[in-house]
N, C-alpha and C positions, 0 to 999 in steps of 0.2 A: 632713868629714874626708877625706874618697876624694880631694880635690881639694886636697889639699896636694900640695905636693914638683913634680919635673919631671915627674913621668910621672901627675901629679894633675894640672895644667896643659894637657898635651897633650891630656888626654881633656875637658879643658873646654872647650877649642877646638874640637875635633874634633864635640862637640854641639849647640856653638854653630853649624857651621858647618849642620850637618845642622837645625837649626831654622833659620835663614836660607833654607835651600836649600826648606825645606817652608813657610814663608808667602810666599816667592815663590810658588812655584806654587800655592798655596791664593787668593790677590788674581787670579791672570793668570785662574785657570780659574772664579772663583764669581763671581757676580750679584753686585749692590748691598745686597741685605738681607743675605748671610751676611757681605760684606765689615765692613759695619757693625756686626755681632754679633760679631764678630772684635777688631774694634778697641775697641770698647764690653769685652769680657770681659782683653784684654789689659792695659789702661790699670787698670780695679779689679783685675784680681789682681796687677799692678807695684805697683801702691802698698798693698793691703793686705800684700805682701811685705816693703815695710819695716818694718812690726810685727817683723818674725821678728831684726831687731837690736834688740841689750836696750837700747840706750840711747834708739831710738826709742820703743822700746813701754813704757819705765819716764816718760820725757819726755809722751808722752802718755795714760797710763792717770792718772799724777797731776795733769795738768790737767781731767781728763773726773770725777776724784774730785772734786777741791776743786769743779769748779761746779756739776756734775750730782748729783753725790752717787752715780752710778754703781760697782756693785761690780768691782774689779776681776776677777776669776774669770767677770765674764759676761765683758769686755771679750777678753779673752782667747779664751771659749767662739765667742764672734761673729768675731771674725778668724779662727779656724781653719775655720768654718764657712764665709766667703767665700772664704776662699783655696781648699776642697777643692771647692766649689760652679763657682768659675773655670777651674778645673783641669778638672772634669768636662766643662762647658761644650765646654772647647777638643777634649779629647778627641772626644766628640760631632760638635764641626763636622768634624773630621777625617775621620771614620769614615763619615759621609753625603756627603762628595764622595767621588766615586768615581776622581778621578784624583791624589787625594791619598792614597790609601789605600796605596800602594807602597811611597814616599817617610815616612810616617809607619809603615808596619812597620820598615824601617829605624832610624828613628829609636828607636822603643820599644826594637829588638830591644839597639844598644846603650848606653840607660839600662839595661837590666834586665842585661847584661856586666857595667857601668859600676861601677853600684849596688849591686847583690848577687851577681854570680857572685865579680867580681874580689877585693872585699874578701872573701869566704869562700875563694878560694882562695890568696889572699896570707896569711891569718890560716892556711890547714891547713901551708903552705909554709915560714914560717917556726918553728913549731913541729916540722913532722915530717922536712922535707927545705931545711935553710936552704942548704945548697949550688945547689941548681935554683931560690932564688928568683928571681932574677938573670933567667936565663934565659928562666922560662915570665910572667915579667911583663912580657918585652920581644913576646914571641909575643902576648902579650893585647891589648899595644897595635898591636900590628899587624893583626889581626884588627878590631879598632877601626877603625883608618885604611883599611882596605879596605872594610869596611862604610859608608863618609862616601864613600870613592870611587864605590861603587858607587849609595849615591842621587846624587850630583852627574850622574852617567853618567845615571842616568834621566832627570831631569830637563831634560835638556837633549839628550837622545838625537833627540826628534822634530824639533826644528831643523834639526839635524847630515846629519838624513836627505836633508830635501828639499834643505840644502843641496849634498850632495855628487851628487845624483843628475845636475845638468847637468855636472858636472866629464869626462865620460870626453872623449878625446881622438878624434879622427875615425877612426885607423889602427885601432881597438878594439872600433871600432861594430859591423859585421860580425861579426866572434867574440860577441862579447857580446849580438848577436841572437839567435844561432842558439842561443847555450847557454840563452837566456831563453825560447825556444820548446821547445826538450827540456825544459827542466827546468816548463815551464807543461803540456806536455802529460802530463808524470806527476801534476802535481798534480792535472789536471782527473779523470785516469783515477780516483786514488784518489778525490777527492770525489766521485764518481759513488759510489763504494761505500760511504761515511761521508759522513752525512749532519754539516754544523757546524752546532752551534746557535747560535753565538757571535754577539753583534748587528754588522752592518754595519758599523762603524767602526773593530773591532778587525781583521775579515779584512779589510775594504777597504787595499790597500798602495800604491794613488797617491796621490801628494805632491798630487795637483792637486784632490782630491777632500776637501772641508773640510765637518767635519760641527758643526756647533751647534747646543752644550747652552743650552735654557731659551730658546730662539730665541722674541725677542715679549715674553716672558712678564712678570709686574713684579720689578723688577730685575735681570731676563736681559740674553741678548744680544741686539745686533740689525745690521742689514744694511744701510747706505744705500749710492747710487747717488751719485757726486758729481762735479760740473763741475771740470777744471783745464785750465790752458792748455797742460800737456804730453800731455793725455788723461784721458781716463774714466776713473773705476777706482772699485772696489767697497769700503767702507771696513768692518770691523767695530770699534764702538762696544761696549764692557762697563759704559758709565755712569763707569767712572772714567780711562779712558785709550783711544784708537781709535789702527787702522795699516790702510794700506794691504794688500789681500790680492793683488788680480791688476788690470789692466786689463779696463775694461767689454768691449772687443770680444773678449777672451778667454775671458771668461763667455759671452759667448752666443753665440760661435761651439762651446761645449761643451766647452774644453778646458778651462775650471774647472768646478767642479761644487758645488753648497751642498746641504745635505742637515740635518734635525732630528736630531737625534744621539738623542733618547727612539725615535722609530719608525723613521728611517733613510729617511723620506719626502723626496723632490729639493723644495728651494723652488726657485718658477721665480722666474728673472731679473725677469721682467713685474712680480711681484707686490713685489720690493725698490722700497723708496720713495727719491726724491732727499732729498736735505739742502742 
């Protein structure tokens, strides 16, 4: 019902886009096994969904009666049982990758707007104050559309990074040292005085310096070393798609760096294998 009308529309786009935005990154950054657990939970809870239209679930509880003899009241009890069981599922994988967990507060934060804040304030709105419905339901959904902004921004924030870092122009370089050494030498001061507990990959802020999770591991990531005719270069493989990271002689002149993302241990270059 929330998802009638235009501004029931907009907010159904608006979630969709924000699930979109989060099983990208949920594929780019998990292993092989959650990828598959993902996709296996996705596919049964799409199709036990179509139980929830009547003409489905009346089409098939009376075929499952006439052969099976099956009651329908289980038929019923079992479909809500796998659809809340899928549901959980996904919740779950979400919550245990940890670079997913941003991007999926997001997203809860507006289903639960969406779902229940909105519809109790539309129902207080036009009973108590129907002049300001207008108004505070155009504010709600913009509140909405900033929230979908603001995971897409996440999302794609750490790209944005490394790629704008070669951008400055040569006239700039000079100022932009000297103000990166002030402002480095306050930082170090205070970290002398506060200790971070925070693990290596979150303080670490060079683009050059790439830390992998589940590095090895079965269905982690992993590191080869590969032949081309334009040059060497380091590939990382997720089992479902590999890219290009840096040039081999980049790597081991030290200006890339690979590092375990669990302990923040350096892998050496020596120890990546060819492909």
């Amino acid at each position: 019902m929330i998802f009638k009308g235009v501004a029931g529309k907009i907010l159904l786009i608006l979630l969709v886009i924000d699930l979109i935005i989060l099983l990208i990154q949920y594929f780019e950054e998990t292993g092989i096994v959650r990828k598959v657990l993902m996709i296996i939970d996705l596919v049964v809870t799409g199709a036990v969904s179509l139980f929830f239209n009547r003409t489905v679930a009346e089409y098939v509880t009376f075929q499952l009666i006439k052969n099976t003899g099956i009651d329908i009241s289980d038929v019923g009890m079992v479909v809500v049982g796998v659809w809340m069981g899928g549901v959980a599922l996904f919740i779950i994988l979400m919550v245990i990758t940890e670079e997913c967990r941003g991007v999926f507060g997001y997203t809860a934060t507006a289903l639960l707007v969406a779902l229940i804040v909105m519809p109790l304030l539309i129902l207080f709105l036009e009973n108590v104050i129907p002049i300001a419905t207008g108004i505070i339901a155009i504010a709600i959904i913009a509140i909405i559309a900033i929230i979908a902004i603001a995971t897409l921004g996440e999302s794609v924030g750490g790209g944005t990074q490394s790629t704008s870092s070669g951008s400055a122009g040569s006239n700039t370089g000079t100022y932009s040292q000297k103000k990166y050494d002030h402002v480095k030498g306050n930082t170090m001061s205070t970290m002398n005085n506060q200790k971070d507990n925070r693990p290596a990959y979150e303080t670490d802020t060079n683009p050059n310096h790439h830390y992998i999770a589940d590095y090895r591991s079965f269905g982690g990531i992993k590191l080869f070393k590969v032949h081309d005719s334009m040059g060497d270069y380091i590939m990382l493989d997720n089992s479902i798609t590999s890219r290009k990271i840096c040039n081999l002689k980049e790597a081991e002149s030290g200006k890339h760096k690979f590092y375990r993302r669990e302990n923040g241990k350096e892998i050496n270059i020596a120890e990546i294998p060819w492909k």
